[in-house]
N, CA, C and O of each residue as an XYZ file, in Angstrom:
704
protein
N     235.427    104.634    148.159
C     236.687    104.565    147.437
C     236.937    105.925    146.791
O     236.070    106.583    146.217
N     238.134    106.254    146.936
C     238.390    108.109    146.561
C     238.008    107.912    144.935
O     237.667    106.779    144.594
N     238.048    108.871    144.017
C     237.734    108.896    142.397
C     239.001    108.169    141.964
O     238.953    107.193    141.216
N     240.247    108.715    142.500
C     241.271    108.844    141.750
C     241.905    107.032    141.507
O     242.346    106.415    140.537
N     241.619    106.659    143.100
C     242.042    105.441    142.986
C     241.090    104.555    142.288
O     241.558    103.590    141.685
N     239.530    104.801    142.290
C     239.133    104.031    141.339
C     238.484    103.791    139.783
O     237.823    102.965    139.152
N     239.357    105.515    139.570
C     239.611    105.217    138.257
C     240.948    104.547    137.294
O     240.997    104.038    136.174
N     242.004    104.850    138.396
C     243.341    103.749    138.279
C     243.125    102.435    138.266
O     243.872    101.630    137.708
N     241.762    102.058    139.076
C     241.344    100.836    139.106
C     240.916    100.303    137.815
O     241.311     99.222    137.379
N     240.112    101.068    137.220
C     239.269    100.708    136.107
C     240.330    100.360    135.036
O     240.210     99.341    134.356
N     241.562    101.372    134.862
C     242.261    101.744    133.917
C     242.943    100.373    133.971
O     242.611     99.689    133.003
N     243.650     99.865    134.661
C     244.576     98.999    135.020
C     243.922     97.437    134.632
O     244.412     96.638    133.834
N     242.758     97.270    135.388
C     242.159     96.013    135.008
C     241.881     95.957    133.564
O     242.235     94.970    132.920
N     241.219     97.034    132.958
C     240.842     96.974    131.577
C     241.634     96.468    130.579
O     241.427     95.632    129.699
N     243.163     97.546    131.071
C     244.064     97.294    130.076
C     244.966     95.503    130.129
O     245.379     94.876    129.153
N     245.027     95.115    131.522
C     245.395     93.758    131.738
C     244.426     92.593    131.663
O     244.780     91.418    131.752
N     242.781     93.135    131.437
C     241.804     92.215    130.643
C     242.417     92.033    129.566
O     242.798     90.909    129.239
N     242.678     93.403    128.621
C     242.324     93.535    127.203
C     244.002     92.340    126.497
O     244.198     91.562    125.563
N     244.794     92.896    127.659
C     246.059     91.850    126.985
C     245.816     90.386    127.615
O     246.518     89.462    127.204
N     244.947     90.179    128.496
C     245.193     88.578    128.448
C     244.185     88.159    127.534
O     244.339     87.059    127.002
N     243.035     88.939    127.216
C     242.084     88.158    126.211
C     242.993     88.294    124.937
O     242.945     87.359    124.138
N     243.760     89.285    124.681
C     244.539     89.092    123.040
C     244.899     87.647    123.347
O     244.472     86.842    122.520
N     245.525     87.202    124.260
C     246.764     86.242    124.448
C     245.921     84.997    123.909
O     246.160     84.416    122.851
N     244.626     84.594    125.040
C     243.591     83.697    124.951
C     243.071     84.217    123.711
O     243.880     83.739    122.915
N     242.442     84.726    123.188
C     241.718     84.551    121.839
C     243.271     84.095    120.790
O     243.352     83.050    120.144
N     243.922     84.732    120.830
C     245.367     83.934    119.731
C     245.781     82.859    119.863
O     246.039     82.189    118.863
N     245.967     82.377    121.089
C     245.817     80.742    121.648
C     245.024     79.539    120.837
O     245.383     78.483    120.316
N     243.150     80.567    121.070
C     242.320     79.743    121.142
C     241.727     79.569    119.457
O     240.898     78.798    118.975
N     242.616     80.722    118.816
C     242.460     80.831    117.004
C     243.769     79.357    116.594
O     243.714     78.529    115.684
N     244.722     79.519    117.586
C     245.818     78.315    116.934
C     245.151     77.211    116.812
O     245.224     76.618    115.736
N     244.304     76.647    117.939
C     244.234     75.396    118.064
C     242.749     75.625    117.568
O     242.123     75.139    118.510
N     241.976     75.991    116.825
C     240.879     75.780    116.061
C     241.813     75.964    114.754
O     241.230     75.301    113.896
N     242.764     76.431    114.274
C     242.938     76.486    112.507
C     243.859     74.792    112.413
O     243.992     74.208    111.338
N     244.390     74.249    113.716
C     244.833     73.143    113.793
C     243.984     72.053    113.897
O     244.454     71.062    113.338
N     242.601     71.833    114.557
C     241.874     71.081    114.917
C     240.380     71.055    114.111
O     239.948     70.051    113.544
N     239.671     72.378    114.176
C     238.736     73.044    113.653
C     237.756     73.210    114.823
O     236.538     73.239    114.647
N     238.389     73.325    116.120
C     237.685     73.540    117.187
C     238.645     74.237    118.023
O     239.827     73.901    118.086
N     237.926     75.621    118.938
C     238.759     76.269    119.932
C     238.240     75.671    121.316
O     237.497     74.691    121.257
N     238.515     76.089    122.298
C     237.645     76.182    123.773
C     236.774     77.198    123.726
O     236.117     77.259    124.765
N     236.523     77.962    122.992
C     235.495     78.896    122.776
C     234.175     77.518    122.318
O     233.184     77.392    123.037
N     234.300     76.973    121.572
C     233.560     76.193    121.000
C     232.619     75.519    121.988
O     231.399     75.415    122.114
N     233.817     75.061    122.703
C     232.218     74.339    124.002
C     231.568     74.844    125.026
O     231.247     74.191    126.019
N     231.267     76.387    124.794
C     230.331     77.386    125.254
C     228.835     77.023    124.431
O     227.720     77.292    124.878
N     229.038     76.546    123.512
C     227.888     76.499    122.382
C     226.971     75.312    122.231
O     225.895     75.175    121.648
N     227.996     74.205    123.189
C     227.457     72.485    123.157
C     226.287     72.312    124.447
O     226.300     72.829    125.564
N     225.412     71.494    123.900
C     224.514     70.897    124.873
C     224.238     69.718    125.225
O     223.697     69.266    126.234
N     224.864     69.023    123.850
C     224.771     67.396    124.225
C     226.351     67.096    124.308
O     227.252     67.820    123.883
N     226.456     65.998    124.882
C     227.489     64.769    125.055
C     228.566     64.694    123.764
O     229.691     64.872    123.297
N     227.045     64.228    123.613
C     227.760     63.927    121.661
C     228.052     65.195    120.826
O     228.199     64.814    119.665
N     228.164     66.195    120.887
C     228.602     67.469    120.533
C     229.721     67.900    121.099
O     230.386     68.679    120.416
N     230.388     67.428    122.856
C     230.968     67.781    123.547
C     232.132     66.522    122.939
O     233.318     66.789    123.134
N     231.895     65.532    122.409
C     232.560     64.420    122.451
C     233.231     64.702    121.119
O     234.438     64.470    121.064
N     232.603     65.185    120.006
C     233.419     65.467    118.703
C     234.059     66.736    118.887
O     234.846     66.859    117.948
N     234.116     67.894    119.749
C     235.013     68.449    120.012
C     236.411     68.107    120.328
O     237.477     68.329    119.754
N     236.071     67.479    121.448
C     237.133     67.005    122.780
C     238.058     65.881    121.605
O     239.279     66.012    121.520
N     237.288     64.768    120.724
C     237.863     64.068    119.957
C     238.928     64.603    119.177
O     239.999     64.043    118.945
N     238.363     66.321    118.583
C     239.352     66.642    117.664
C     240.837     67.161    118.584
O     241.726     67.808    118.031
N     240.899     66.746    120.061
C     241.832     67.317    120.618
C     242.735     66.366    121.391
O     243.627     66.626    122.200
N     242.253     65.130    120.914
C     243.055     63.866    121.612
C     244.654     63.867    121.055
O     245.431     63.181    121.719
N     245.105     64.458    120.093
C     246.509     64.387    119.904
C     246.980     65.447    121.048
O     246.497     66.545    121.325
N     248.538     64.465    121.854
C     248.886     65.184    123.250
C     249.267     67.018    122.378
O     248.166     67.570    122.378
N     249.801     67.515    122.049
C     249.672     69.158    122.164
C     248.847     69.698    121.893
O     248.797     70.840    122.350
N     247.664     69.221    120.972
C     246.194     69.789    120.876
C     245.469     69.566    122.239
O     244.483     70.268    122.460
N     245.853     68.680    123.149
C     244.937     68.602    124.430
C     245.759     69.323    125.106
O     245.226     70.070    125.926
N     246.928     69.351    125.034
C     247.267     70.040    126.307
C     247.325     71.728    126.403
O     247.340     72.454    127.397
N     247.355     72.099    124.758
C     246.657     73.406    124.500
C     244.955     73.790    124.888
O     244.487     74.847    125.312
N     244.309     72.557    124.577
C     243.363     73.191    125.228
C     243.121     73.106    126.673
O     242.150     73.707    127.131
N     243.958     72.372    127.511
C     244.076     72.360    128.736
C     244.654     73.772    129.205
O     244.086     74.138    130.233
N     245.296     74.370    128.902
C     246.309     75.353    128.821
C     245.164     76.616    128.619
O     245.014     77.602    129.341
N     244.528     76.295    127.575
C     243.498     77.417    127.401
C     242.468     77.753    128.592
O     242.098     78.869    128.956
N     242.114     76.531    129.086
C     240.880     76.485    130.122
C     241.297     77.002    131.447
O     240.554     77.736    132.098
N     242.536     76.615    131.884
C     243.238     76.951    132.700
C     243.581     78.771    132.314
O     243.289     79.533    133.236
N     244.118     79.371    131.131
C     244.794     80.294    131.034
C     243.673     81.433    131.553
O     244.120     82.419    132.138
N     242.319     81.321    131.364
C     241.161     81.945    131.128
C     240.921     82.349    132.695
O     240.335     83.353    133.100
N     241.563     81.242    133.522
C     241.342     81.682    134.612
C     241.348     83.149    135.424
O     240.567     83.748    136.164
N     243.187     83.469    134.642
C     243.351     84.674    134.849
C     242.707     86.002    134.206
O     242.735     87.226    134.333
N     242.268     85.256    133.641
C     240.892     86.617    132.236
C     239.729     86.360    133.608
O     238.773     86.739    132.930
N     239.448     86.214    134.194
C     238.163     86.411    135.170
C     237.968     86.999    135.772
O     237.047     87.816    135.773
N     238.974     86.767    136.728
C     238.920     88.233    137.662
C     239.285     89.706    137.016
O     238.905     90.752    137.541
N     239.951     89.662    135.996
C     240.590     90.810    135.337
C     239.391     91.807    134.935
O     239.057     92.896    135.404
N     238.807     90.929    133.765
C     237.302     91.361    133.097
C     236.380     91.693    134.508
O     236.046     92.854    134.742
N     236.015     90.615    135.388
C     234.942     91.034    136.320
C     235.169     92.412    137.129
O     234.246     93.191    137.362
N     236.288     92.587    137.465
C     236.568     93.448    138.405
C     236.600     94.907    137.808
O     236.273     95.916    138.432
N     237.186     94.851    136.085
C     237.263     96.067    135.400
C     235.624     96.152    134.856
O     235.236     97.258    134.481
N     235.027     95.430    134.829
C     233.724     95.910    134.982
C     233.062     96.262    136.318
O     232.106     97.035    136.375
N     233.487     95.796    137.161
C     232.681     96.177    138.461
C     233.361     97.914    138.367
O     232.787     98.935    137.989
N     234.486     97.763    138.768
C     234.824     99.579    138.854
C     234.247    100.222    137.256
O     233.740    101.344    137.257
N     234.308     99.804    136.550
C     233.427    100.766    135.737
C     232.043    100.567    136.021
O     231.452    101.233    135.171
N     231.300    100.069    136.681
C     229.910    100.025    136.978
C     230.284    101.332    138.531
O     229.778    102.419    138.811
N     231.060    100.744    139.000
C     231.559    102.408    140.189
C     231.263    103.443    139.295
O     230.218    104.078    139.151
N     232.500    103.529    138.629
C     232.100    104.784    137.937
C     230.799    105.256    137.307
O     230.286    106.318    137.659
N     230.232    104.426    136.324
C     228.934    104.977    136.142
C     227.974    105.355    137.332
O     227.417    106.438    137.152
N     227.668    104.745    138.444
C     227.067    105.076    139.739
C     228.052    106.658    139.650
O     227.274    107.612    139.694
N     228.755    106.870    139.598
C     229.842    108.253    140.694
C     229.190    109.164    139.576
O     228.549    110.169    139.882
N     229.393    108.748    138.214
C     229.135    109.655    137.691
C     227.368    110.001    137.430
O     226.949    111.141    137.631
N     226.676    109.167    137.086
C     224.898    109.569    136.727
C     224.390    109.119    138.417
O     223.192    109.403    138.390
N     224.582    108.774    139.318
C     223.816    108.413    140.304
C     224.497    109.265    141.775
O     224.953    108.415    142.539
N     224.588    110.051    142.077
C     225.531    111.166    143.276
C     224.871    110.494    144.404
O     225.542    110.243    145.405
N     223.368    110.108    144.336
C     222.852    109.997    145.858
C     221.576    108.880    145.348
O     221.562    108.314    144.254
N     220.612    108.742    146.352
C     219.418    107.815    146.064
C     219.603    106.298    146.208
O     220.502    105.530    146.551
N     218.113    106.213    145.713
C     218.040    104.679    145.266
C     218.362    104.109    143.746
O     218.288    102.923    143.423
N     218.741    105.221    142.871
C     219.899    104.737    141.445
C     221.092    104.315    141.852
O     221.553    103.229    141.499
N     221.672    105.100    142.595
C     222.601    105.013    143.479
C     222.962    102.985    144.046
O     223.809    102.224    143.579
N     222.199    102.788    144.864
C     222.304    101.891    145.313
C     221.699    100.646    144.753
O     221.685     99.476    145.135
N     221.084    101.426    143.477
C     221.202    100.027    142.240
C     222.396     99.859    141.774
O     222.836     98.710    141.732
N     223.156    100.902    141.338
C     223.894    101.206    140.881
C     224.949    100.126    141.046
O     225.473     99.316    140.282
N     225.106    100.542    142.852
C     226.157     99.345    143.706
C     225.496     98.302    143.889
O     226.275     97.401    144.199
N     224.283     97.899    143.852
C     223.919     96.298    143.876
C     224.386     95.597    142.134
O     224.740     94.442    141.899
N     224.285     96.329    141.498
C     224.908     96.084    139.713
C     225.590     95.338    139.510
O     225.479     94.268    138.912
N     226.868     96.095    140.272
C     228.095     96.137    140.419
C     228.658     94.887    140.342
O     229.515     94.418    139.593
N     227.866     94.322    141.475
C     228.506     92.785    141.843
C     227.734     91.652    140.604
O     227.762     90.431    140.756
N     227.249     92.155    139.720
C     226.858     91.316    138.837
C     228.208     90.529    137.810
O     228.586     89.358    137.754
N     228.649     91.715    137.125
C     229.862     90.676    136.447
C     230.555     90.329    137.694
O     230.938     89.178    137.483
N     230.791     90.536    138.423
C     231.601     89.455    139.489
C     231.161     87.583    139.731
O     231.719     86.487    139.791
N     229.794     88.201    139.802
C     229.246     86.717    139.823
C     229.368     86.019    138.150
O     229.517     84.840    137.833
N     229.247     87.176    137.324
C     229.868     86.183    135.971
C     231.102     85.671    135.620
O     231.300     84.928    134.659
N     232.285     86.243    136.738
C     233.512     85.732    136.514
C     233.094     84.050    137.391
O     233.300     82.931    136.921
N     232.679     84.276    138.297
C     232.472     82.848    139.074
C     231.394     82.054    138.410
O     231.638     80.860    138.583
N     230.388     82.221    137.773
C     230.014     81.071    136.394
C     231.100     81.018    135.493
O     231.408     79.881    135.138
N     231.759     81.953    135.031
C     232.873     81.274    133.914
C     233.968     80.674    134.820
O     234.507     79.708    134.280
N     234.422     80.954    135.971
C     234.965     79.651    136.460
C     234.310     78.272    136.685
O     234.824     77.172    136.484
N     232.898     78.590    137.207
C     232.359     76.961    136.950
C     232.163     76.267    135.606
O     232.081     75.063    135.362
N     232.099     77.538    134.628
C     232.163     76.663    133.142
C     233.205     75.526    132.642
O     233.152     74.412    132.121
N     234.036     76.306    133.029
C     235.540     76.066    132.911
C     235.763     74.729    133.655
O     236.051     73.733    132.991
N     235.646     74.656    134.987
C     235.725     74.068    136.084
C     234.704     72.221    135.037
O     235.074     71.052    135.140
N     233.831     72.612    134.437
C     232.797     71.669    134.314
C     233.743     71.150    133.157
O     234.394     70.105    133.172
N     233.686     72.052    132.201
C     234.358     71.442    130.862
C     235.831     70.749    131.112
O     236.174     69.673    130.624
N     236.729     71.682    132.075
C     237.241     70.325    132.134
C     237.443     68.931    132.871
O     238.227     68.015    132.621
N     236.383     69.085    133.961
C     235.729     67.930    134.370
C     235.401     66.902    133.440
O     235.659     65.702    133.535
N     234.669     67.645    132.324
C     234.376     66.631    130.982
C     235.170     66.460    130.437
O     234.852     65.670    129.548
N     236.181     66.731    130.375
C     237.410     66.572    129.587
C     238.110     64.990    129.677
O     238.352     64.075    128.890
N     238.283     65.288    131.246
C     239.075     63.863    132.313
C     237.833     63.070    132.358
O     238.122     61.909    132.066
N     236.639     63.194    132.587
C     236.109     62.242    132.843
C     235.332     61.462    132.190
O     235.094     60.277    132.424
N     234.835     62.281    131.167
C     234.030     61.703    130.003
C     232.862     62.500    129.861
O     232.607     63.195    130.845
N     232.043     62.588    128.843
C     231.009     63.473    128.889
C     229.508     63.118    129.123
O     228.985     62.566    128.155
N     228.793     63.299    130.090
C     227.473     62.957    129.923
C     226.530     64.246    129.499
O     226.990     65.384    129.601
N     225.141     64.003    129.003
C     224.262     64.626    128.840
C     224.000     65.680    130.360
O     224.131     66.874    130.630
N     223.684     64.773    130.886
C     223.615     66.362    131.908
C     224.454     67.200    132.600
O     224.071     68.215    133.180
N     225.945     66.682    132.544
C     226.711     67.707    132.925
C     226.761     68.516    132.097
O     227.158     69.654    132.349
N     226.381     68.146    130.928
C     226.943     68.978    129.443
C     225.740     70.259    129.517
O     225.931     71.459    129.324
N     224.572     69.622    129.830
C     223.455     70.411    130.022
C     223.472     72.121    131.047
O     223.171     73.306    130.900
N     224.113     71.066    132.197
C     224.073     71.951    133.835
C     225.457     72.900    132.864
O     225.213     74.096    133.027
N     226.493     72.761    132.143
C     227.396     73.097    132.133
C     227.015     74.344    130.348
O     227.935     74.926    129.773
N     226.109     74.395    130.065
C     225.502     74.720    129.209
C     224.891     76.547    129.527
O     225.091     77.691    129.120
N     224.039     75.768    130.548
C     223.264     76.659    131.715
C     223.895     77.651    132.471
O     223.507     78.779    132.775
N     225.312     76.834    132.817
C     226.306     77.920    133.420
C     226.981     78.922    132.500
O     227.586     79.964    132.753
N     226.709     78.321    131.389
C     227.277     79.413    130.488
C     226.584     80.519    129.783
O     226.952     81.587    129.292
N     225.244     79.778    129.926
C     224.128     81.396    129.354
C     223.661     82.211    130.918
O     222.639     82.895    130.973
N     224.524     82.018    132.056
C     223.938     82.783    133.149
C     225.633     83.627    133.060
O     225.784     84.805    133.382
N     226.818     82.684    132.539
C     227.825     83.807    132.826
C     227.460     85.148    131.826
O     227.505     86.328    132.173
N     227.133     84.679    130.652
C     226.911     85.747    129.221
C     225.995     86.915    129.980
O     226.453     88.040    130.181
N     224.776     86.560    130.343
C     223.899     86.983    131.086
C     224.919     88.329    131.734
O     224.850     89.523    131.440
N     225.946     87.571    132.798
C     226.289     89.103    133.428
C     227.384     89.332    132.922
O     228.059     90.143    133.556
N     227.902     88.863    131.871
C     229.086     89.358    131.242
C     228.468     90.395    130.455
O     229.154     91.352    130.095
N     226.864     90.287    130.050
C     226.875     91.392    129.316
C     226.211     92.654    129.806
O     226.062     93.666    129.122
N     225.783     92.480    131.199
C     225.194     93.354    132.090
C     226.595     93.921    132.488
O     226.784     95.122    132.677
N     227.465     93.060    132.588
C     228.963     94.136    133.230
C     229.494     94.829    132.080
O     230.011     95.935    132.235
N     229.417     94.276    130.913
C     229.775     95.385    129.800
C     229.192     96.482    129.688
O     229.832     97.519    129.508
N     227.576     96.448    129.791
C     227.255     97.514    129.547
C     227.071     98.500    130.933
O     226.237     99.396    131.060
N     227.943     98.136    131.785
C     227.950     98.855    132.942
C     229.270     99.724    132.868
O     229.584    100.802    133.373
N     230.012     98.698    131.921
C     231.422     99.095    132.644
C     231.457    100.618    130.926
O     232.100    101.664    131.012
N     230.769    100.294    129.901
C     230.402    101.430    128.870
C     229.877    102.411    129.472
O     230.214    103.494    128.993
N     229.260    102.454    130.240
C     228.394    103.325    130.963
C     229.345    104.382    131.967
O     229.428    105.590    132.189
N     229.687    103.711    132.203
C     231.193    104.281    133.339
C     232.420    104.660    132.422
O     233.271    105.317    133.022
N     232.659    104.426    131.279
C     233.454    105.321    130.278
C     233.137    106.230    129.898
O     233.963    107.143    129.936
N     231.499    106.569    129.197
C     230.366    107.514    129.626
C     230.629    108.280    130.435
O     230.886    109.439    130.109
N     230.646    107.920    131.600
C     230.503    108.852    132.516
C     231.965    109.477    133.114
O     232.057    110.274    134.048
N     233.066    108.908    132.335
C     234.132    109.270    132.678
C     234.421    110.335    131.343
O     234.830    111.383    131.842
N     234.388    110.413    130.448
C     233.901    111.541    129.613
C     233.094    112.657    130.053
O     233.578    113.741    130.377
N     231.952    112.405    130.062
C     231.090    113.135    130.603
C     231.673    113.784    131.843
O     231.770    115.009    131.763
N     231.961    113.388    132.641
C     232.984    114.811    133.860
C     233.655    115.053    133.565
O     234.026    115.851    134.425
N     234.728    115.037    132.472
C     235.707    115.352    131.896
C     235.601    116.859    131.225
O     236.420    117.770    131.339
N     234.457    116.859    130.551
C     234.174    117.870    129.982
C     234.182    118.672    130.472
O     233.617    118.812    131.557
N     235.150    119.975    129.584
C     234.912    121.438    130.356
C     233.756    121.997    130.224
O     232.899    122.002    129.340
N     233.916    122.656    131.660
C     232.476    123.685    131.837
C     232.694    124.964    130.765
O     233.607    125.784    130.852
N     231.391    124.939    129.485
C     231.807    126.271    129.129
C     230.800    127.563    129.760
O     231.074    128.737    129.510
């Protein structure tokens, strides 16, 4: 991929992460100062019965259908975030890794927050499975699990995609 286009890449996803998470985190602040629970919240649950006094505080129809709205909205925060971390994990490779086997860690990395956008779609995918269907202990569990493996590369793609701002500085600099 030439530099130019995939630093347009980086630029573009970042900035259309950074405005759909404003959107979703302001969303997800309404309906916790209304309820005292966001969809952020059932990232944190492991039992049923934890999942069930959430979901309870959201049985009035515009508190559910906000958080329906939320689970759904997040969708589009996935690919946004994964992908503006993958090209900033490019960039850090372009910039500290030119050749080798850093190199081609570098690009095996890469595809890590990608696979964390696809656990936070199965999070998502689970919770609101539990939503419609009712909550048991082990979906809540399996759905628990999916969420400390998305964090996992959500935070391996952060600090990839820092790394690649790094390194987009860092060539920036004039030669003195």
């Amino acid at each position: 991929m030439k530099i130019k286009l995939l630093h347009f890449r980086l630029l573009w996803t970042t900035l259309a992460a950074l405005a759909v998470f404003a959107i979703l985190a302001s969303l997800d602040m309404l309906l916790k100062r209304r309820t005292g629970f966001g969809t952020a919240d059932l990232q944190r649950v492991s039992t049923a019965a934890d999942f069930d006094r959430i979901a309870g505080a959201w049985r009035f129809g515009t508190d559910l259908a906000l958080a329906g709205f939320n689970l759904g909205f997040d969708y589009l925060f996935m690919p946004l975030y994964g992908f503006a971390f993958y090209y900033g994990a490019l960039t850090a490779r372009d910039a500290f890794a030119p050749s080798g086997l850093l190199r081609r860690a570098f690009t095996l990395l890469a595809a890590v927050p990608l696979a964390g956008a696809l656990f936070d779609a199965l999070e998502n995918a689970l919770e609101s499975f539990l939503l419609i269907a009712g909550a048991t202990d082990q979906v809540v569990s399996f759905a628990f699990k999916v969420t400390h493996a998305k964090f996992l590369c959500f935070y391996v793609g952060l600090g990839l995609w820092l790394l690649g701002l790094i390194g987009l500085a860092w060539r920036r600099k004039p030669a003195s």
